[in-house]
N, C-alpha and C positions, 0 to 999 in steps of 0.2 A: 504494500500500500504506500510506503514513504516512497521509494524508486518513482510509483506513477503518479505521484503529486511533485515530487520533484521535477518528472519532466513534463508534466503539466505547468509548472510554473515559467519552468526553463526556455519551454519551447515559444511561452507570451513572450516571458523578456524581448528571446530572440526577435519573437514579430515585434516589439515597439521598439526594435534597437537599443534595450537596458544593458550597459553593464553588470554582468555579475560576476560571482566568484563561484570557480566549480568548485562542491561540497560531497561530501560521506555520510553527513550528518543527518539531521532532523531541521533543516533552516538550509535559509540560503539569503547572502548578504547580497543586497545589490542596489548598484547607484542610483540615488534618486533624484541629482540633478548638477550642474555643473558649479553652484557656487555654493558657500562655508555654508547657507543658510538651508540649501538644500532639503538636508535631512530632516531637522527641526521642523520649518516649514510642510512638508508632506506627511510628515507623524502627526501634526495637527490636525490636518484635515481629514488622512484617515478615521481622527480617533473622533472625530465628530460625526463620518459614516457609521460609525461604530465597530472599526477593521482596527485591531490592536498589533503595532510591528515594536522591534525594541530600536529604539536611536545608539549610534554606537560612536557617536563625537568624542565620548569621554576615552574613547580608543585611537584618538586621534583621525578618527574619518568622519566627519560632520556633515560630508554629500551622501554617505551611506546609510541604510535601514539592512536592518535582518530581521524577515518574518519566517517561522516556524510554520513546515508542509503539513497542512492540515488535511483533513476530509475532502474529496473532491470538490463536494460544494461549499467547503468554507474557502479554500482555495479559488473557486471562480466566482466567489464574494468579493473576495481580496482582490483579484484581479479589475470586475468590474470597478470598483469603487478608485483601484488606481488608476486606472484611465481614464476616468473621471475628473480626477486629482489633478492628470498632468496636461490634463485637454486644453 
């Protein structure tokens, strides 16, 4: 189930041209826009969709998020509402 929400997620990036980082894990980081405020910025609005990702600034990447491969459809939750975000 992780593997195909991972490339479920993977394979959006790819179609809206996101940077991400390949992952093993459970999450996958990926860029959320090209300046310091980025991150911050899209975290917010997510979390006003009600799509919770974690900001990872304090790691020194403040244009990055990492959300955690959910459920297919919590995954094409998350999806829809970033697109929305970046629209």
């Amino acid at each position: 189930l992780n593997a195909e929400g991972y490339e479920q997620l993977t394979l959006a990036f790819k179609a809206m041209a996101i940077e991400y980082v390949p992952s093993s894990g459970n999450f996958v980081l990926f860029r959320a826009g090209q300046d310091d405020g980025a991150g911050a910025r899209v975290n917010l609005a997510l979390l006003k969709k009600g799509i919770i990702v974690r900001p990872v600034g304090n790691y020194g990447l403040p244009q990055w998020l990492r959300v955690s491969i959910g459920l297919p459809e919590e995954n094409t939750a998350f999806l829809t509402a970033l697109k929305s975000v970046l629209a």
